[in-house]
C-alpha positions as CSV (number, residue, x, y, z in Angstrom):
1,X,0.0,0.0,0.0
2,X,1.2,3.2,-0.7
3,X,2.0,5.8,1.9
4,X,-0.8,8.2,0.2
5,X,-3.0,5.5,0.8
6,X,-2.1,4.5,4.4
7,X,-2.5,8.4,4.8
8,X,-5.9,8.1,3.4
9,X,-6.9,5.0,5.4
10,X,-5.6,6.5,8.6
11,X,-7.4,9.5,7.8
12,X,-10.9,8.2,7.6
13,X,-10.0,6.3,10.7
14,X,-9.9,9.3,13.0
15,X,-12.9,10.7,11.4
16,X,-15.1,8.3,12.7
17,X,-16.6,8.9,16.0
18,X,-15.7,7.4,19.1
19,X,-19.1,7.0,20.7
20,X,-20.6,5.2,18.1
21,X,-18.1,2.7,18.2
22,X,-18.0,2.8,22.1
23,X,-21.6,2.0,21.9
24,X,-21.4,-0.5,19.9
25,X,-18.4,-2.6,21.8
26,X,-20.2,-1.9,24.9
27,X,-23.2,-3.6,23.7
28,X,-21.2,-6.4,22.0
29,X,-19.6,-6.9,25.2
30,X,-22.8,-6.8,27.3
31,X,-24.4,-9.6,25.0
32,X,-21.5,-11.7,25.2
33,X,-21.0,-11.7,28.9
34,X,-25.1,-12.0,29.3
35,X,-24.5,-15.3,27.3
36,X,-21.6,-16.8,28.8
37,X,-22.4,-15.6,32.7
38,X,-25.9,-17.5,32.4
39,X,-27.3,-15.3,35.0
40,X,-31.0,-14.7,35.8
41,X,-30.7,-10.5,36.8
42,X,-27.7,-9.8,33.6
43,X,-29.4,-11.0,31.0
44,X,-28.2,-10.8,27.5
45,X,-28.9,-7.4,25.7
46,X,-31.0,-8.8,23.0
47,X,-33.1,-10.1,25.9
48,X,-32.9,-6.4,27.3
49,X,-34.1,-4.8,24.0
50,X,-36.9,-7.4,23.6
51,X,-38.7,-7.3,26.8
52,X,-38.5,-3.0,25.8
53,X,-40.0,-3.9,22.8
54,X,-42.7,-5.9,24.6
55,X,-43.3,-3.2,27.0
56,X,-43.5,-0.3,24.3
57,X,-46.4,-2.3,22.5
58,X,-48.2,-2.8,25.7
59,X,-48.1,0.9,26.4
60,X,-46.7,0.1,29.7
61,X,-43.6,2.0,29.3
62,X,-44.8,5.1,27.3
63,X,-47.9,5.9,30.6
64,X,-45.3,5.8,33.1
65,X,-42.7,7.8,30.5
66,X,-44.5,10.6,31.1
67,X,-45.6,10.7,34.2
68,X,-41.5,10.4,34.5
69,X,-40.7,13.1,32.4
70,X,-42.8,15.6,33.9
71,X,-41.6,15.6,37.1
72,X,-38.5,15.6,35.9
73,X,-39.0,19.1,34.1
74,X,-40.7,20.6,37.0
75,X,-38.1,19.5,39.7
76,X,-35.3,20.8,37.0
77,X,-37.5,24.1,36.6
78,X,-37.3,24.6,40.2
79,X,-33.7,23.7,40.5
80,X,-32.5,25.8,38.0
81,X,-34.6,28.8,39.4
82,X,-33.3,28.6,42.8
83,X,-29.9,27.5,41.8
84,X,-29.4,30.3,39.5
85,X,-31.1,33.0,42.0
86,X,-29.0,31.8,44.9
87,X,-26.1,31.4,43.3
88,X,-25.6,35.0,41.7
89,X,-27.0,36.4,45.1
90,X,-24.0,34.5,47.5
91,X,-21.9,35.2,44.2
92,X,-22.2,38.7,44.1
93,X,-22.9,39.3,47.9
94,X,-20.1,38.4,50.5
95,X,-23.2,38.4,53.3
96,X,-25.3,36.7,51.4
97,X,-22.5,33.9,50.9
98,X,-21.6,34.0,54.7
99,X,-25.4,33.7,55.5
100,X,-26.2,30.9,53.5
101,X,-23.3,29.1,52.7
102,X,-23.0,26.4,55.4
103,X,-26.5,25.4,54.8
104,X,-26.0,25.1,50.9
105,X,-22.7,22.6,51.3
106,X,-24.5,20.9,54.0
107,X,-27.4,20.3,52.1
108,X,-25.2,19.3,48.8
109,X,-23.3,16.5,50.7
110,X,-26.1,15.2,52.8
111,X,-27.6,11.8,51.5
112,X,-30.6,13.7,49.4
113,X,-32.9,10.2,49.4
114,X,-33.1,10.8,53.5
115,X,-35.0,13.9,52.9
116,X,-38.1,11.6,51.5
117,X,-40.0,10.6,54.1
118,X,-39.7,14.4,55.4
119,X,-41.2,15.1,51.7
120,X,-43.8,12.6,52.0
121,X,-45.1,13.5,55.7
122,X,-45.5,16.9,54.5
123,X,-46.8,16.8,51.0
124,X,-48.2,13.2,50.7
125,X,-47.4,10.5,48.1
126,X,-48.2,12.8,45.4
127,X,-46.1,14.6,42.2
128,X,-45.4,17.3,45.0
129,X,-43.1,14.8,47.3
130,X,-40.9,13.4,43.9
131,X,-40.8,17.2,42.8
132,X,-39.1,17.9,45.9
133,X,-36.8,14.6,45.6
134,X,-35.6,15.9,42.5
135,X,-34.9,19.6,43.9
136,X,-32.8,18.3,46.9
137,X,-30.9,16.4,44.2
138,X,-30.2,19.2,41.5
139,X,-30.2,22.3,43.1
140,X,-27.1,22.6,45.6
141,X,-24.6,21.7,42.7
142,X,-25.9,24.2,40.4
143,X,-25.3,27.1,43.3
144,X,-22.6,26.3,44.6
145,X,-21.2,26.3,40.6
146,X,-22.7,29.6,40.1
147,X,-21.8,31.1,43.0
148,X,-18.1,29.8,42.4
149,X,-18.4,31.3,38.2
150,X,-19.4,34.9,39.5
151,X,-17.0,35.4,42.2
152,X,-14.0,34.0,39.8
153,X,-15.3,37.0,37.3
154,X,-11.9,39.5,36.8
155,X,-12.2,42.3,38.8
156,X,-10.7,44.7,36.1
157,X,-14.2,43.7,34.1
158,X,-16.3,45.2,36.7
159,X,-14.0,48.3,37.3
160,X,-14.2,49.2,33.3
161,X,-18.0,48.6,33.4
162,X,-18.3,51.0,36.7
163,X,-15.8,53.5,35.3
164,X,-18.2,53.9,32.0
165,X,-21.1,54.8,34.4
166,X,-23.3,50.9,34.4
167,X,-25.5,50.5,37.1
168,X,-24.8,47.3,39.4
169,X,-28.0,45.5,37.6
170,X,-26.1,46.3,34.1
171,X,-23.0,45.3,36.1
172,X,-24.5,41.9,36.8
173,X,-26.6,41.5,33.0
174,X,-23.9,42.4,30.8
175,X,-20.7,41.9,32.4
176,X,-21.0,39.0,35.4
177,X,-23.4,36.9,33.8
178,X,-22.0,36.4,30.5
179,X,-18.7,36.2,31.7
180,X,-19.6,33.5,34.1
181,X,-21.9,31.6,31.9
182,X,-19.5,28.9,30.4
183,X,-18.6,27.9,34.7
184,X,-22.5,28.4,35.0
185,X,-23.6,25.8,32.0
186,X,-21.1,23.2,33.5
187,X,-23.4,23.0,36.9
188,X,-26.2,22.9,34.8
189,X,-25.2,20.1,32.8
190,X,-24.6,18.5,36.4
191,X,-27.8,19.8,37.3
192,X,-29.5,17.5,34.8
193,X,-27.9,14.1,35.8
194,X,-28.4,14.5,39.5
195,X,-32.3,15.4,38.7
196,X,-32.7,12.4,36.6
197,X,-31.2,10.2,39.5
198,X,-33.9,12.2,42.0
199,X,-36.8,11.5,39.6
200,X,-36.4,7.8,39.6
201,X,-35.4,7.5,43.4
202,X,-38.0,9.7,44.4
203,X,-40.7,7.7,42.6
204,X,-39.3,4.1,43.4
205,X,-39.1,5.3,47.6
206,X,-42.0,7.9,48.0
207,X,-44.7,7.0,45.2
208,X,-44.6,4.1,43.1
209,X,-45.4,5.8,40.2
210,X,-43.8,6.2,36.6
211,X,-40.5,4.5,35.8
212,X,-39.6,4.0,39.3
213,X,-42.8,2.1,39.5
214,X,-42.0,-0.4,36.7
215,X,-38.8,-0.7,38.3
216,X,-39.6,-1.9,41.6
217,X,-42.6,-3.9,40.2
218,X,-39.8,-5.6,38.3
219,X,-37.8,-6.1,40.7
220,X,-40.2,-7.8,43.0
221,X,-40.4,-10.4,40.6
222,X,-36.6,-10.9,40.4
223,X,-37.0,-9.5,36.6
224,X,-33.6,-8.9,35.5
225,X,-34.5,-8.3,31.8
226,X,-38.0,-5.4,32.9
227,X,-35.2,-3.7,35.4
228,X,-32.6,-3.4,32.3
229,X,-35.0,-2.7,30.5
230,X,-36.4,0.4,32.0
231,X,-32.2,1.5,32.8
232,X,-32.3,1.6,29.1
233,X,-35.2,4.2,29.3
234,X,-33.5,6.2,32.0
235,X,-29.8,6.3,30.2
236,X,-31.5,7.4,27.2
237,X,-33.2,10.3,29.6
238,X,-30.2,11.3,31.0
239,X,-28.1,11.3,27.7
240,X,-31.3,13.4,26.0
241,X,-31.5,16.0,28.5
242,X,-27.5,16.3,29.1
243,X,-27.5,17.3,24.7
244,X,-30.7,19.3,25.2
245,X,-28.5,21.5,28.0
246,X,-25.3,21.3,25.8
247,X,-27.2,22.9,23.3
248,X,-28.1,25.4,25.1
249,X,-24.9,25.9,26.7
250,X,-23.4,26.2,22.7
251,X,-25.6,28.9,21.8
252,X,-25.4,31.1,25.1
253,X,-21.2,30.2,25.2
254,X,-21.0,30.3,21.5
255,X,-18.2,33.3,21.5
256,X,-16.4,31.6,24.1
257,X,-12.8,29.8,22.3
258,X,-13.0,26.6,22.2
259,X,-10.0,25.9,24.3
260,X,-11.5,27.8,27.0
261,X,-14.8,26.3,27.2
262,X,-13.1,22.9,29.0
263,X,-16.1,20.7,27.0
């Protein structure tokens, strides 16, 4: 072979993406190992994929899907409210930060799950209880990151914006925020993993309701392939919402350099 042509072939080697083919070894890998290992709660992946399928056409999986999904979005809506508000006001306020700070790392590396029946005892079995499970998961990461991506702002950026005359809410608006946003978008992208793993806790342990209830209904039966299956569902949750939230992170971030954006 000539060296133009290994060039060529090693070219078209490195353009072809990684994930795809990290995908496709893991599941090669996963139906192997389900094969050889002969055990009831691995099953192979094929087996996987077909109980999905059988659950899809049932319309056992899509019901409990949504119910899923939407309190996922409302616990995320909540998170990303508070964690935003909090975090510029601690960010931009020393007090603020002094006043609230031990309780927002306390409540960040306490088990969030123990917080449930506290949830449940005061708002029922209800959407209201998971909602809540989903907050105690996503919120504290994204302050604490927000908080951390305003205070690390240069100071010489504020100083030029108050030496042309801007008010502290122009200050904070055009200065601050965008300067901070590509520190801001990485604790959202956080944000969005940690309130997928609240959704399905907080529906397996408070209400059994949505994918958490297929879940542990699954799992009462031992059923290795209906627990795998519904993973499946929740991986493909996570994986959606983390590119819906990178998205959004390219166009707000968009004029950042690439080599500074650290994604």
């Amino acid at each position: 072979m000539s060296a133009p042509a290994r060039a060529r072939g090693g070219l078209s080697w490195r353009r072809v993406p990684a994930g795809p083919i990290s995908l496709l070894a893991g599941a090669i890998a996963w139906e192997l190992i389900g094969h050889l290992a002969g055990a009831s709660f691995f099953p192979p992946l094929s087996t996987v994929i077909g109980r999905l399928a059988g659950m899809a056409a049932s319309g056992e999986i899509f019901a409990s899907l949504a119910d899923s999904l939407l309190n996922l979005v409302l616990g995320f809506a909540v998170s990303l409210a508070g964690g935003l508000l909090v975090g510029v006001a601690m960010g931009r306020f020393r007090k603020v930060e002094a006043a609230l700070g031990v309780y927002v790392y306390a409540l960040l590396t306490a088990p969030s799950l123990v917080f449930a029946p506290i949830f449940f005892s005061l708002l029922g079995e209800g959407r209201g209880s998971i909602v809540a499970v989903v907050v105690m998961y996503a919120m504290f990461v994204m302050i604490i990151n927000t908080a951390s991506a305003i205070q690390s702002v240069p100071g010489h950026l504020v100083e030029m914006a108050r030496s042309y005359g801007a008010s502290e809410t122009q200050i904070l608006l055009r200065v601050m925020l965008p300067a901070a946003a590509p520190m801001i978008m990485a604790g959202v992208r956080l944000g969005v993993g940690r309130a997928v793993t609240g959704m399905i806790n907080g529906e397996m342990f408070i209400a059994v309701v949505g994918l958490g209830r297929i879940v542990t209904q699954a799992g009462g039966r031992f059923d290795g392939a209906g627990v795998l299956a519904v993973l499946l569902v929740i991986i493909a949750i996570a994986l959606g919402a983390v590119a819906l939230v990178q998205a959004v992170d390219r166009k707000i971030t968009g004029w950042v350099p690439q080599t500074s954006r650290g994604h």
